[in-house]
C-alpha positions, -999 to +999 in steps of 0.1 A: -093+590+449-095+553+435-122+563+410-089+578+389-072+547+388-099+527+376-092+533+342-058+521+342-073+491+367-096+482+337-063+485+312-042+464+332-075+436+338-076+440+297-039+430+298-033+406+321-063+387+308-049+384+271-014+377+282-026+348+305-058+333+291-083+315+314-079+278+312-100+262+295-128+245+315-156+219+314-182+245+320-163+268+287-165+233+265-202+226+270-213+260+263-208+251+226-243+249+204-227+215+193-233+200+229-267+215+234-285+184+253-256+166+263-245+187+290-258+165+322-243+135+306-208+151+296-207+167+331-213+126+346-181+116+322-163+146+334-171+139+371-158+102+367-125+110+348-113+140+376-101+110+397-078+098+372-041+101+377-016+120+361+007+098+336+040+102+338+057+121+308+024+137+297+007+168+298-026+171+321-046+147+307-078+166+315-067+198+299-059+174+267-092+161+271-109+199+267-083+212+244-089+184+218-127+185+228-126+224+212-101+209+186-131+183+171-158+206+180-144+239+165-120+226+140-130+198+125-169+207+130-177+168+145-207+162+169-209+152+206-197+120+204-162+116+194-168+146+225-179+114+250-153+092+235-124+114+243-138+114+279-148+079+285-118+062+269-094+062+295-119+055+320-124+023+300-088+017+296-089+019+336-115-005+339-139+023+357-161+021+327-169-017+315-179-016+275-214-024+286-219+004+310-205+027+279-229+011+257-262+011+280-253+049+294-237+057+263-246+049+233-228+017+211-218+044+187-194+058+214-182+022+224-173+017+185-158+051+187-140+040+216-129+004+207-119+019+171-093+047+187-074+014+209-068-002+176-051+028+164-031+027+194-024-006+192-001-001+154+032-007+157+044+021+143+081+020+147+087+013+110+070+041+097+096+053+078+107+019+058+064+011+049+047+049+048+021+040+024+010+011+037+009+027+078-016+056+059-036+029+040-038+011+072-050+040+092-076+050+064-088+020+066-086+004+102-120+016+115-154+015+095-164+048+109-139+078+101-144+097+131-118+073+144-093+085+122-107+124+128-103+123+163-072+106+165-054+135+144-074+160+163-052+142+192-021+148+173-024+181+168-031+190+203+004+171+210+020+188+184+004+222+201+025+209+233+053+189+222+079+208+248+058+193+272+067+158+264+101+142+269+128+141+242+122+106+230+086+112+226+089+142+210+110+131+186+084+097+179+056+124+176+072+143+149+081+117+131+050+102+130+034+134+126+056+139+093+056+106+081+020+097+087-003+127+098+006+150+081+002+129+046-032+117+056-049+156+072-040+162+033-055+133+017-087+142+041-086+176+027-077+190+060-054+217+046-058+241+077-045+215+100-022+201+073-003+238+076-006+241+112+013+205+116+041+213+094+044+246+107+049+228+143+072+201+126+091+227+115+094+254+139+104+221+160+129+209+138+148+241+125+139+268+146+169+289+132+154+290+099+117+291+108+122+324+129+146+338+104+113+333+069+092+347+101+117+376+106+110+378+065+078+380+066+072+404+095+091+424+080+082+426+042+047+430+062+044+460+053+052+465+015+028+435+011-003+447+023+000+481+005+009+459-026-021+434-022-046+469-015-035+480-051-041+447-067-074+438-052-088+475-052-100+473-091-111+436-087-137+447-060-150+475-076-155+457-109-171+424-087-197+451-070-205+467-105-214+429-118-235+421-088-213+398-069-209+399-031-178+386-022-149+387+000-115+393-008-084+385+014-048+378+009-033+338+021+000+343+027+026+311+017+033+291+050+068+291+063+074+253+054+058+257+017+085+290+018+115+272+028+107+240+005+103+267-020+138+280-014+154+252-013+140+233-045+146+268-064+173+274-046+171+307-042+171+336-010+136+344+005+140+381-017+132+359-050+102+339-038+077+358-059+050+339-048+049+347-011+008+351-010-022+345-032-054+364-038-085+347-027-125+351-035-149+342-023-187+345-037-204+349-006-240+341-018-251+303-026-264+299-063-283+274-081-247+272-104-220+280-082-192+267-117-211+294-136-203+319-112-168+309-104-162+314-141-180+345-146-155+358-114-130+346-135-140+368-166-140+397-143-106+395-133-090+384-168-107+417-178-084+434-151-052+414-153-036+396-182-037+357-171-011+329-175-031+305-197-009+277-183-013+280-149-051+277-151-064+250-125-100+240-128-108+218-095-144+230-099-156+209-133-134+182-117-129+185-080-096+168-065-102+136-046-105+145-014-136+171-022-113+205-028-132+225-054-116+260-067-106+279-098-067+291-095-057+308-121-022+333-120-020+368-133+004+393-142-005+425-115+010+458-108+048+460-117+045+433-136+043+404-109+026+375-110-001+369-085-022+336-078-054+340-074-084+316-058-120+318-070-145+297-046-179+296-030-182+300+008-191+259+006-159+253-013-136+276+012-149+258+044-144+223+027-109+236+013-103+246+056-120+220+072-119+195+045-141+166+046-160+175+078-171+203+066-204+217+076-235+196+066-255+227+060-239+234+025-253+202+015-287+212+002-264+239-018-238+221-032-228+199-067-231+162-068-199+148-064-191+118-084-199+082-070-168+065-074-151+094-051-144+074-021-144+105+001-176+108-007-189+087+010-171+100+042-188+130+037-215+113+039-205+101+069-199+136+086-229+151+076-253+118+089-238+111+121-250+081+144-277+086+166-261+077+204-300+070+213-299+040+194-279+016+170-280+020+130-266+006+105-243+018+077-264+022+047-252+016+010-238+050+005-214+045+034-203+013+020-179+036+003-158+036+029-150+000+035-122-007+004-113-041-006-079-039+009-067-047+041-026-043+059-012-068+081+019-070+100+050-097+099+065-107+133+096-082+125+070-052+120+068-050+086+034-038+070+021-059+040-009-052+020-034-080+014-068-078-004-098-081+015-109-120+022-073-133+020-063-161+044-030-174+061-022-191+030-022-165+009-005-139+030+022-171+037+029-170-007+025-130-008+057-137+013+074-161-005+063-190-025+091-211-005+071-204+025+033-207+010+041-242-002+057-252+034+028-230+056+009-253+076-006-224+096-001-190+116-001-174+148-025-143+147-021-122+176-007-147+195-034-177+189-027-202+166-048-203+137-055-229+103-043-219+064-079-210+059-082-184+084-092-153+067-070-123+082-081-090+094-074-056+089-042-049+114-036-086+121+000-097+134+006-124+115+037-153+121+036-178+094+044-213+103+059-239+082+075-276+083+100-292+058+074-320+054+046-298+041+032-304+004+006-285-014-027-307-015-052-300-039-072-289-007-055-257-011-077-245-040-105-243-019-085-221+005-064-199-013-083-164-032-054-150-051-057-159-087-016-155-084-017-180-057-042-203-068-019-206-099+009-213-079-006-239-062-017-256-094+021-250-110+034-268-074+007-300-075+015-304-114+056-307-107+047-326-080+026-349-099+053-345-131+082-348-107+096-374-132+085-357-164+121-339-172+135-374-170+107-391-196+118-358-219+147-365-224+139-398-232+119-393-259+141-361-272+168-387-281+149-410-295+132-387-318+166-375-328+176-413-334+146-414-359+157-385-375+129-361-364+134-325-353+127-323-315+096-301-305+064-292-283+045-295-315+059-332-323+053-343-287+017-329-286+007-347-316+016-384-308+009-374-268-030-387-274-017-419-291+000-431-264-032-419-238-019-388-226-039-358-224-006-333-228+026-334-229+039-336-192+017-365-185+035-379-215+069-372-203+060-384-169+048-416-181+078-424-201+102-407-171+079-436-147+095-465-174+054-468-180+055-467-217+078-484-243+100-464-262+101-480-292+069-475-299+076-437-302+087-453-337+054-463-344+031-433-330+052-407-355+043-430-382+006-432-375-001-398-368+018-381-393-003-355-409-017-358-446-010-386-464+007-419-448+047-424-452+066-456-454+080-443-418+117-438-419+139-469-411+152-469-379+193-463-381+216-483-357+244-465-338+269-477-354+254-465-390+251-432-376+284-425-363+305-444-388+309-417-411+320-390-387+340-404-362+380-399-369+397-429-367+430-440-346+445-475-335+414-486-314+426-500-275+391-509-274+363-522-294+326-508-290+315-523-323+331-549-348+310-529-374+329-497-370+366-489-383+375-464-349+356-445-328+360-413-306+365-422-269+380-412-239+387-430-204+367-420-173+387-402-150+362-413-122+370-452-126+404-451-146+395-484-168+428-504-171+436-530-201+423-561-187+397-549-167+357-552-176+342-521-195+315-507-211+310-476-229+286-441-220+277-418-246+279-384-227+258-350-240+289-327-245+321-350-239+315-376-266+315-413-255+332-424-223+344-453-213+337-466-175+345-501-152+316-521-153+326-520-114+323-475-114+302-463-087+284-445-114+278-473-135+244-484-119+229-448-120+239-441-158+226-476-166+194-472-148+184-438-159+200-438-195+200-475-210+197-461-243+232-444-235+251-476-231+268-497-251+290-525-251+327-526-253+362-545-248+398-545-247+411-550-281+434-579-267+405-597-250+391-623-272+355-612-290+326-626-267+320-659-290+351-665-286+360-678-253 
């Protein structure tokens, strides 16, 4: 009597088995061609890292572990040893593992692996949001090897893949993050696939209302779409197999968050999104010329459908960036809408889904991409992993990876970027030259270090600096910026010309008082008379009191181009003011010689009849007349002689007088 029921037995097995999936397990992991060889070593790893403890607030960690194994394995199509990494890392965190038991057992490869994933934990990522580009730059850049960077998003998506599993605050830090930072970078990587699959999770996270209402859309427009996408694509294959080509055909449909940004930048209801899917193709066989065949696919479907000339994309003859090669071109099909369409190789599809880690056996059958592609070289990368069985070095074509920049934090969190080589001083004047020209060191992750330090990629820098702190001439030798090294130069020459507006002025007004017009041109051409080899060590000499300025007199005379002048005579004040001064009943007398004279009384020393005086020729208030006793008088007298002149009450008797 059972024998009837085993049918239905075998149904429900079928059923139960597909609603609730065996977890995944060690033995399920290492049955992957990838780990071929490895097993007995992963299996020692695994054995060690069953004793660890759950972490409060996280998933199993073991089941992370596998799932983000199968993530690099099957996803991202990397090698055994990010596999190891994943598994010894926290055994190392735990002390279980010292770095030299990883190395010996190990391989160094998986120690670098290892050590490169705790610097990525170790960001500060809090002010993601306020320094984007620099957090990405740093992250591209932190680790020499790339696999750091690859298994660290292959870590994010699996938390992405559980994110109710975490606790609000996390979750909200993950998606951010993810958002902000991931998601940016699994683009820039040419990681499209998992670049969709994060924002799907982002969004289905963040707006669930709308993601399940475009999902609600789609299911049910399901449909109408496939029997449309059967009539567009029916003549295209029949004309590709009459040509010869083998390809595949298959519709992409539009993600939900590329739908709903679509939406909202149109602004327009999910029924007038025309571009919900795109055609794609894909020449199955490898060629010799994969562009020639591309195009010829290309004159196939023109043939069939009229195309948009302006919405031709040719990332074949020029592939993007990040590697992504394909011809999209947009068409006009049945009923007159407009269809996108993608023409590729099998080579460019699994770089366009897998991105830069694609597999290395298209290598043989692929284009040379061009050398200054820095991706290239990561490619590279991917496709000539380490050897864990002994220690290599990076050879020239990986060299591509290391750029000349580097990112260093402030003390507040703040992410500056620095060129490669910079030291303390020059990160201390990319923050302010206020600060550069006070710096008299730093504290880099938390030890205290000299201006010439040179500062590494991820550093926390805290700039020190002291009121009594100069620039030295020192500081050439320690500074790389050409901007800085120019600063430092500008601050040692006003330093060394700290006087020179002083000896300027000076020599302005006496030039005036020869009658000369004031200029750079003047001053450079009696500067060598007097010794100088320019004109602010001119001006400083004379702003020192170390040159005489009546010999300016002289120096104008004898250098004067083209023929020698009788130089002009030298007027007096008084002969110079005679004539324009407006004349009232003096009070006081600055010079017998002149009639009346502008003046006005000091407010600062109110001179009273009687009382001794001289007189100040201001710049802009004419000439002043001040107590011999003012406060000010020693200053002006010191510092502008030339200024002052004599003067007395008009009752007092004259000098030779008394």
């Amino acid at each position: 009597m059972i024998w009837k029921y085993l049918p239905y037995l075998c149904v429900w097995l079928f059923v139960m088995q597909h609603l609730y999936p065996e977890e995944l397990t060690l033995d399920s992991l290492l049955d992957r061609e990838q780990l071929r060889g490895e097993r007995t070593i992963l299996r020692r790893a695994f054995s060690a890292l069953l004793h660890r403890p759950e972490a409060d607030g996280e998933p199993g960690y073991i089941q992370m572990v596998l799932e983000t194994a199968v993530i690099l394995l099957d996803e991202m199509n990397l090698g055994p040893e990010p596999v190891k990494c994943l598994l010894l890392k926290n055994l190392s965190d735990m002390g279980v593992f010292s770095p030299e038991k990883i190395e010996q057992e190990y391989g160094k490869p998986v120690l670098a692996l290892i050590e490169g994933i705790r610097k990525l934990e170790r960001i500060d990522t809090t002010k993601y949001s306020t320094n984007t580009e620099n957090f990405i730059g740093l992250l591209l850049t932190l680790s020499d090897d790339i696999r750091v960077l690859l298994i660290r998003i292959g870590m994010r998506l699996y938390d992405m893949r559980h994110l109710p599993d975490y606790p609000p605050e996390k979750q909200t830090l993950i998606k951010g993050e993810t958002k902000a930072l991931y998601i940016p970078i699994a683009h820039r990587l040419g990681l499209y696939h998992i670049k969709s699959e994060l924002e799907d999770l982002a969004m289905h996270s963040d707006d669930p209302v709308a993601y399940r209402f475009i999902e609600m859309k789609l299911r049910d427009t399901q449909a109408d779409r496939d029997r449309y996408t059967s009539e567009f694509i029916a003549p295209i294959e029949k004309s590709l197999i009459a040509h010869g080509f083998d390809c595949e055909i298959k519709s992409r449909v539009k993600s939900i968050p590329s739908i709903q940004r679509k939406m909202l930048t149109q602004k327009v209801e999910f029924e007038r999104v025309y571009d919900l899917f795109a055609i794609r193709v894909i020449l199955k066989k490898i060629q010799e010329n994969e562009a020639a065949d591309c195009w010829k696919i290309y004159s196939v479907i023109t043939d069939i459908y009229t195309p948009n000339p302006r919405r031709l994309r040719d990332w074949i003859t020029v592939p993007k960036s990040n590697g992504y090669e394909s011809l999209h071109t947009t068409v006009i099909g049945p009923s007159g809408r407009w269809v996108e369409v993608q023409i590729r190789t099998l080579r460019m599809d699994e770089v366009a889904e897998k991105g830069l880690a694609a597999h290395w056996k298209y290598k043989s059958g692929r284009r040379p991409v061009p050398a200054e592609d820095l991706f290239s070289g990561i490619r590279e990368l991917l496709e000539k992993p380490l050897q864990s069985s002994s220690e290599q070095s990076f050879s020239s074509e990986k060299k591509i990876l290391y750029t000349d920049e580097i990112f260093v934090f402030t003390p507040m969190g703040d992410l500056k970027r620095l060129k490669a080589g910079y030291s303390v001083l020059d990160f201390a004047f990319e923050i302010h030259s206020g600060i550069g020209s006070t710096c008299t060191g730093a504290i880099v992750n938390g030890k205290m270090v000299p201006l010439k330090h040179t500062l590494q990629n991820g550093d926390m820098v805290n700039i020190l600096t002291s009121r009594s702190q100069k620039p030295n001439r020192g500081w050439l030798k320690i500074a790389k910026s050409p901007r800085n090294l120019s600063r430092i130069r500008h601050a040692l020459k006003m330093e060394a010309y700290h006087d020179s507006d002083y000896g300027k002025e000076l020599i302005r007004n006496k030039i005036a008082q020869l009658g000369h017009e004031f200029s750079d041109q003047l001053v450079s051409r009696i500067a060598p008379w007097f010794g100088c080899e320019n004109i602010m060590e001119l001006y400083q000499r004379f702003g020192e009191g170390k040159a005489d300025l009546l010999k300016i007199k002289k120096a104008l005379a004898e250098t004067e181009p083209g023929l020698r002048h009788e130089p002009p005579k030298e007027e007096t004040f008084p002969e110079r003011v005679s004539g324009v001064m407006a004349g009232k009943e003096d009070f006081v007398v600055i010079d017998p010689k002149i009639r009346s004279l502008h003046y006005q009384f000091s407010k600062c020393c109110n001179p009273e009849p009687g009382s001794p005086i001289f007189a100040f020729v201001s710049v802009t208030q004419g000439i002043k007349i001040h107590r011999t006793t003012c406060s000010n008088a020693q200053e002006m007298i010191r510092r502008f002689p030339y200024r002052v002149l004599e003067a007395r009450w008009k009752s007092d008797p004259p000098p030779g007088d008394k």
